[in-house]
Each structure stands twice: as C-alpha cells, then as structure tokens.
N, C-alpha and C positions, 0 to 999 in steps of 0.2 A: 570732193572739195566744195564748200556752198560758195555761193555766189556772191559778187559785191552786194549787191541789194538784199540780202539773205540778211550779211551781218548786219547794215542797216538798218535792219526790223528788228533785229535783236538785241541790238546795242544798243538803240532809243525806246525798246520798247513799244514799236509802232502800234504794235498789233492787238494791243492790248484792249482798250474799246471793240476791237473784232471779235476778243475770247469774252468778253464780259457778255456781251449782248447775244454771242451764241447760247451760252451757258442760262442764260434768262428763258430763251428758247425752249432749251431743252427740257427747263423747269417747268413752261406751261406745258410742254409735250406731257412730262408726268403726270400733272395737275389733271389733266383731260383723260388721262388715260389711256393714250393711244400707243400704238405701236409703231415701229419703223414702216411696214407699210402703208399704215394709215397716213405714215407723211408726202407718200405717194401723190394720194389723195383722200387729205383731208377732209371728216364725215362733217365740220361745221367753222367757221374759224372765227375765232373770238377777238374782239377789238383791241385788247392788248398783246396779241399772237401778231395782229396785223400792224399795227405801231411798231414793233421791235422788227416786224422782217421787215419793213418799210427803211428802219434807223442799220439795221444788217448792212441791207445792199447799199446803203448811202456811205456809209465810214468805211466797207471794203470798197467800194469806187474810190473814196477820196481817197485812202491808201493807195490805190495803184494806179493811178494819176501821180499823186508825187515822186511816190515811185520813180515811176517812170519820166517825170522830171526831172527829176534827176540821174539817171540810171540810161535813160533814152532806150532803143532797140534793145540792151540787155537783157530787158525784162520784157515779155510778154505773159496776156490775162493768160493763159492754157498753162506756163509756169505759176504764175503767180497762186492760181488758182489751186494748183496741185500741192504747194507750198502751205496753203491753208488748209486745206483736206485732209494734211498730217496734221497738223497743230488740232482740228479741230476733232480730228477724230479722239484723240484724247479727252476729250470730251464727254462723247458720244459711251466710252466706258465708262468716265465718272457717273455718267448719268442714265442709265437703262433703261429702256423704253418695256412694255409690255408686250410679252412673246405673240401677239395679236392671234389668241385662241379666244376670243369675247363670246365665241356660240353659243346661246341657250340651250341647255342641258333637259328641259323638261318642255312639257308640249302645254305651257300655260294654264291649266287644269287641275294643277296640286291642290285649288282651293273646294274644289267639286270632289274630290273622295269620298 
C-alpha cells in the first residue's frame, strides 16, 4: 500500500524537477564517458556536472521538507530517499553508463613499428 506522501508526489507531480535534473546527470555522465563506477569516484568534474548536483540536492531537500510539512513523522529522509532510488533508477536504464573497460589495449608504441 503507498503511503500518504507517496500519492502526494504523484498526484502533484512533486518530483518532477528531481527526474529532470537527474536525467541531465546522467546525460553528462554519457557525455564524459564514464562508467557507473567512475561515479564512485569521479576522474574530473565538470562545472556543469557540478551546477546540476548542486541544483539535485537543493529541490530533493526542498521536497522532503515540504514533505514532511506536511506529512510530519510519516515521512522520514531513509524512506523518502528509497522512494527516489526507485523512480530514479528508471533512469539509470534509460540512460547506460559505459561497462568501465576504458584500459589501454596497446603498449603506446604502435607508432614505432
């Protein structure tokens, strides 16, 4: 059964600014080339990587603050959070990251034969 706050998001569409800007994400993710664990730890982060995770955690906070203004004790971050995890994973298939096999195959030297 979902929760009050559940429909809440779904029925206004809360979340919506949270999928967009994931999904921007994800786009640079492609863009760079990286792989799922390169998001581990990232090899360099670009200043529009860093504007959108900046603007990410700003509109998921404000969501679950209001949230939770309205909602009170119902809702805690550790739900809320899992609640986006699903939404956003759907995502994360839209958008496929690189199987992070990036190793150089040759010892540099192809041009010396």
């Amino acid at each position: 059964m979902r929760k009050h706050w559940e429909k809440f998001i779904k029925t206004l569409d809360a979340d919506k600014e949270i999928i967009e800007t994931y999904y921007e994400l994800r786009k640079i993710f492609q863009r760079e080339g990286w792989s799922e664990s390169d998001l581990e730890k990232p090899p360099y982060y670009p200043n529009d990587l860093m504007r959108l995770f900046q603007k990410f955690n700003q509109v998921r906070d404000q969501l679950f603050f209001e949230i939770r203004s309205y909602f009170g004790d119902e809702v805690d971050f550790g739900d809320f959070a899992d609640y986006l995890k699903n939404k956003l994973h759907k995502i994360d298939l839209e958008t496929p990251l690189n199987n992070g096999d990036n190793e150089r195959r040759d010892n540099w030297d192809e041009d010396f034969e």
